[in-house]
C-alpha positions in Angstrom: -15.7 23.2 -91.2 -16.4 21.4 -88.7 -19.8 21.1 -87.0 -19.0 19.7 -83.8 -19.5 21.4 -80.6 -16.3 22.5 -79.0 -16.1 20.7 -75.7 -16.2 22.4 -72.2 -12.4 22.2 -70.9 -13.3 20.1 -68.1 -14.7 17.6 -70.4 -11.0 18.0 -72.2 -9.6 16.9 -69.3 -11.3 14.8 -66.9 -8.3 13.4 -65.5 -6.2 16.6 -65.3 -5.0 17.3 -61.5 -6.8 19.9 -59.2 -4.7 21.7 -56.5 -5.2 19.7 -53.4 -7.4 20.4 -50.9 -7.7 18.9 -47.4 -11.0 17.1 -46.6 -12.6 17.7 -44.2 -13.8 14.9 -41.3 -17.4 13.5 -41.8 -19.4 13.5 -38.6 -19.3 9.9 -38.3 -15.8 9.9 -38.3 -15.5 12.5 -35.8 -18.4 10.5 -33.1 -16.4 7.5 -33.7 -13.1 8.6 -32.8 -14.9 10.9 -30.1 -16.2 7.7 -28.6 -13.2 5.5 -29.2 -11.8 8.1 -26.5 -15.0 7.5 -24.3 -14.3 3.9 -24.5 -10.8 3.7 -23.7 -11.2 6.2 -20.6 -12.3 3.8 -18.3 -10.1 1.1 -18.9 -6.8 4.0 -18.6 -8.1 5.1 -15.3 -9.1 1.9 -14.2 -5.7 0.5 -12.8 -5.5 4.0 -11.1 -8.7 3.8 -9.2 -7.6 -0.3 -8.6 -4.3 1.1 -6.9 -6.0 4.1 -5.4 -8.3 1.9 -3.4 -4.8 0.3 -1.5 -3.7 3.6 -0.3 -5.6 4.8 3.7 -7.1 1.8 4.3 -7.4 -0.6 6.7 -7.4 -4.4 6.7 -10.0 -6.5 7.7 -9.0 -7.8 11.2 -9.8 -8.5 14.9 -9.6 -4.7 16.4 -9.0 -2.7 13.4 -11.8 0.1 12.1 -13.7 0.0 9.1 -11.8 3.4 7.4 -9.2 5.5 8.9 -9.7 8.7 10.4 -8.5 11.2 13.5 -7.9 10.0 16.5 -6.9 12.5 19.0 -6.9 10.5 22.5 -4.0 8.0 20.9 -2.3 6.3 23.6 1.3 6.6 24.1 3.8 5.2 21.1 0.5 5.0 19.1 0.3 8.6 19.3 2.1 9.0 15.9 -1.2 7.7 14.2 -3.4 10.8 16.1 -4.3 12.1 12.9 -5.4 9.4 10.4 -5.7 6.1 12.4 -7.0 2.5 11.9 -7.1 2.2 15.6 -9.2 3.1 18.6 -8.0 4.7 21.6 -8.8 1.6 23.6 -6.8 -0.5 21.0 -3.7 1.8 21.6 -4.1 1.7 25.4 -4.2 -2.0 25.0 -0.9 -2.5 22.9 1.2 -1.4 26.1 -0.1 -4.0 28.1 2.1 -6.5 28.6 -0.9 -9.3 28.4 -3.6 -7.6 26.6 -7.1 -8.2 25.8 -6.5 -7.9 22.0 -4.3 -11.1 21.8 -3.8 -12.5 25.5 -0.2 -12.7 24.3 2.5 -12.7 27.0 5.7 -10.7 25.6 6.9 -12.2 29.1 7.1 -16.1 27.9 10.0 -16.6 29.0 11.2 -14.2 31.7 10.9 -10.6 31.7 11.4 -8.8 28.5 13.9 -5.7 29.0 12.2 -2.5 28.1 14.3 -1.2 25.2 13.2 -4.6 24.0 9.5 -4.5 24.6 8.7 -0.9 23.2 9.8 -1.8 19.9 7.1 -5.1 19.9 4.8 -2.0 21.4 5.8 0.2 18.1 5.2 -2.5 16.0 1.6 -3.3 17.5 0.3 0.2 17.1 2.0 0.1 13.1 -0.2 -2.9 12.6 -3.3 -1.7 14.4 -2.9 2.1 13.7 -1.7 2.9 10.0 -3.7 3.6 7.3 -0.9 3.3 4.9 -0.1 -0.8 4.8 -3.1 -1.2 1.9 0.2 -2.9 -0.7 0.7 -5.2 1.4 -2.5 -6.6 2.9 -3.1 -9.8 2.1 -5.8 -12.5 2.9 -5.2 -14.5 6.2 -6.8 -18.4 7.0 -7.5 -17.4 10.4 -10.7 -17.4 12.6 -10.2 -13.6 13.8 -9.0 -11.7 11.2 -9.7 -11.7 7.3 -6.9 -9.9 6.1 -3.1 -10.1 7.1 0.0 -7.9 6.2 2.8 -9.4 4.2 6.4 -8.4 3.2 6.1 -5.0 4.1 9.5 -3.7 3.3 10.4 -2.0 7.1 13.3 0.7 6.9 17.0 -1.2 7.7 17.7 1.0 10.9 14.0 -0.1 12.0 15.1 -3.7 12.0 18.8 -3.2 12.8 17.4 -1.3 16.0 14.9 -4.0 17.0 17.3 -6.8 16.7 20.1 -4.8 18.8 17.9 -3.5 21.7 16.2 -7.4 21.6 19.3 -9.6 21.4 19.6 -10.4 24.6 15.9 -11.0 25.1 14.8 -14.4 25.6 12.5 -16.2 23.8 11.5 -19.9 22.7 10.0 -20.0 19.3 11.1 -18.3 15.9 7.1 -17.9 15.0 5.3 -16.0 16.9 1.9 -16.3 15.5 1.1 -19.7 15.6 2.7 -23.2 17.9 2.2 -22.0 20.9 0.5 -23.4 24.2 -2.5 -22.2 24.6 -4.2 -24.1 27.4 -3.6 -21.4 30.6 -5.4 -19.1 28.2 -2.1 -16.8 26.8 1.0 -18.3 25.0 3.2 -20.3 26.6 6.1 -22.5 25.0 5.3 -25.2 24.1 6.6 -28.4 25.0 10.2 -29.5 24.8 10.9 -25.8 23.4 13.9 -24.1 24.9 14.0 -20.4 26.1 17.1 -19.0 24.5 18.5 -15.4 23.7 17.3 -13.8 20.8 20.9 -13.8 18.9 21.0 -17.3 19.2 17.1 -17.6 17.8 17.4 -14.9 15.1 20.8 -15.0 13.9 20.3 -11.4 11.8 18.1 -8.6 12.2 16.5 -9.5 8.8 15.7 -13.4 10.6 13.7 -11.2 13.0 11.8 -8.7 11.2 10.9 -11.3 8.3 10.8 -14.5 10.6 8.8 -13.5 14.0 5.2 -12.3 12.6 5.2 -15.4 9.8 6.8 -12.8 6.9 4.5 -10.1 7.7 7.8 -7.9 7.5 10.7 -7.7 4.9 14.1 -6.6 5.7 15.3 -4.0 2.7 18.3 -1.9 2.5 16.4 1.2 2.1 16.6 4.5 5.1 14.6 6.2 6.9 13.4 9.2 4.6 14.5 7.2 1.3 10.2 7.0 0.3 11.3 3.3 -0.4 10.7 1.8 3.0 8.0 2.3 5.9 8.9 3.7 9.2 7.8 1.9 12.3 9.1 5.3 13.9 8.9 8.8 13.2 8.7 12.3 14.3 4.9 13.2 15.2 5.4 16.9 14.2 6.5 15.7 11.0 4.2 14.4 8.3 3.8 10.8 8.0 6.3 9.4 6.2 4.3 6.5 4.9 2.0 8.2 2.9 4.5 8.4 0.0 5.9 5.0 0.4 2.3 3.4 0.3 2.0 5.7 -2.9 5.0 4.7 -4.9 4.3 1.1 -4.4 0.6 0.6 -4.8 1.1 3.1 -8.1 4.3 1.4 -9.0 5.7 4.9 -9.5 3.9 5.4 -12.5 1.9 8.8 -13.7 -1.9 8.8 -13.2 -3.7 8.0 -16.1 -5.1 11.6 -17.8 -8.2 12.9 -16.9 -11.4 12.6 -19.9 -10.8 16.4 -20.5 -6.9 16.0 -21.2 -8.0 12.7 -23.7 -10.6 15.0 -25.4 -8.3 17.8 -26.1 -6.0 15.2 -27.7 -8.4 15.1 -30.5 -8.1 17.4 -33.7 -9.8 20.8 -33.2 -11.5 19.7 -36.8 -13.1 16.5 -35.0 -14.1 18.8 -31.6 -15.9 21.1 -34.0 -17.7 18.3 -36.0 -19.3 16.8 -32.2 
């Protein structure tokens, strides 16, 4: 007979398999997750703030306000800015003259410019002054009077088609406008040797004008009216302005915002959120 104690059955079998059972989290592991997630918040939302801050501005130039806002008293064509404007209603006023305090520039260089002709350069003042929505596209300028310039803002094709046709037969003597001219008299005038010649003949294409005239400030695109691809040097003032949306898609590269810190935390496993 044996005299050894009879051992416990978990001393039998100290290897033996229990029915598994889920661990649950310590609270380290659930603060460093939790702030893994605090981390990595600001560096998601970060490009959206960065591409936020492009959309209702206004660049940094010779007659342009510091931030956007109404203006009620908009002068004529500029009137489709009257709600959310870069521009004063002295700057608007201003943009139909044909020799202007703002610039001193003379449309009339070389003869009389014909009207249809002229209200499109008028339309395309009061864009540059007056919209909020060019922020994509401003880019840093090497002149004395202004810091920041627009560039390659993509303008809708009937915008430029409609320029070119109502300016052909326009006259002109120089393919860039913002810079070579004569400025002695105290306004542009050709400079010497340059010949005044029909706008057809000087810009070949509608896209040689939009893209060649203001030094690439514009780009000729393929894209209509009302696509959300292009911006609108014209549209309907009783409408909404069409160039909120374009500004969006391409300073957000038509991407989703990044989610807000509550959607991020409600990612995490209810176990974790119980264990903060």
């Amino acid at each position: 007979m044996s005299c050894a104690h009879p051992m416990a059955p978990e001393a039998q079998h100290p290897l033996r398999e229990e029915p598994w059972l889920p661990v649950p989290p310590s609270r380290a592991m659930a603060v460093t997750l939790a702030l893994l997630v605090l981390v990595a918040w600001p560096a998601a939302t970060a490009g959206t703030v960065t591409r936020d801050s492009l959309l209702n501005t206004c660049m940094s130039a010779k007659h342009h306000k510091e931030k956007p806002g109404p203006e009620g008293q908009l002068y004529g064509q500029c009137v489709l800015w009257k709600d959310n404007a870069c521009c004063t209603a002295n700057t608007s006023q201003e943009a139909h003259e044909d020799q202007s305090y703002l610039y001193n520039f003379n449309w009339d260089h070389c003869g009389a410019m014909p009207q249809k002709c002229k209200r499109h350069f008028i339309q395309d003042t009061c864009l540059y002054e007056c919209s909020p929505n060019l922020g994509p596209w401003i880019d840093q300028a090497d002149n004395t009077w202004r810091k920041e310039r627009i560039r390659d803002v993509p303008l809708c094709q009937e915008d430029c088609e409609q320029w070119w046709e109502d300016c052909q037969d326009a006259v002109t003597c120089k393919v860039n406008w913002h810079k070579g001219w004569n400025w002695t008299s105290g306004t542009n005038q050709c400079p010497q040797g340059a010949m005044c010649q029909k706008f057809k003949f000087v810009f070949p294409t509608a896209a040689a004008l939009c893209e060649q005239i203001w030094s690439g400030s514009y780009r000729y695109t393929s894209h209509h009216r009302g696509s959300g691809r292009c911006i609108q040097m014209w549209f309907d003032p009783a409408q909404e302005n069409p160039n909120v949306a374009v500004a969006q898609y391409y300073a957000r590269g038509n991407a989703p915002p990044s989610p807000p810190l509550p959607v991020l935390l409600a990612l995490l496993p209810p176990a974790l959120l119980a264990l903060l």
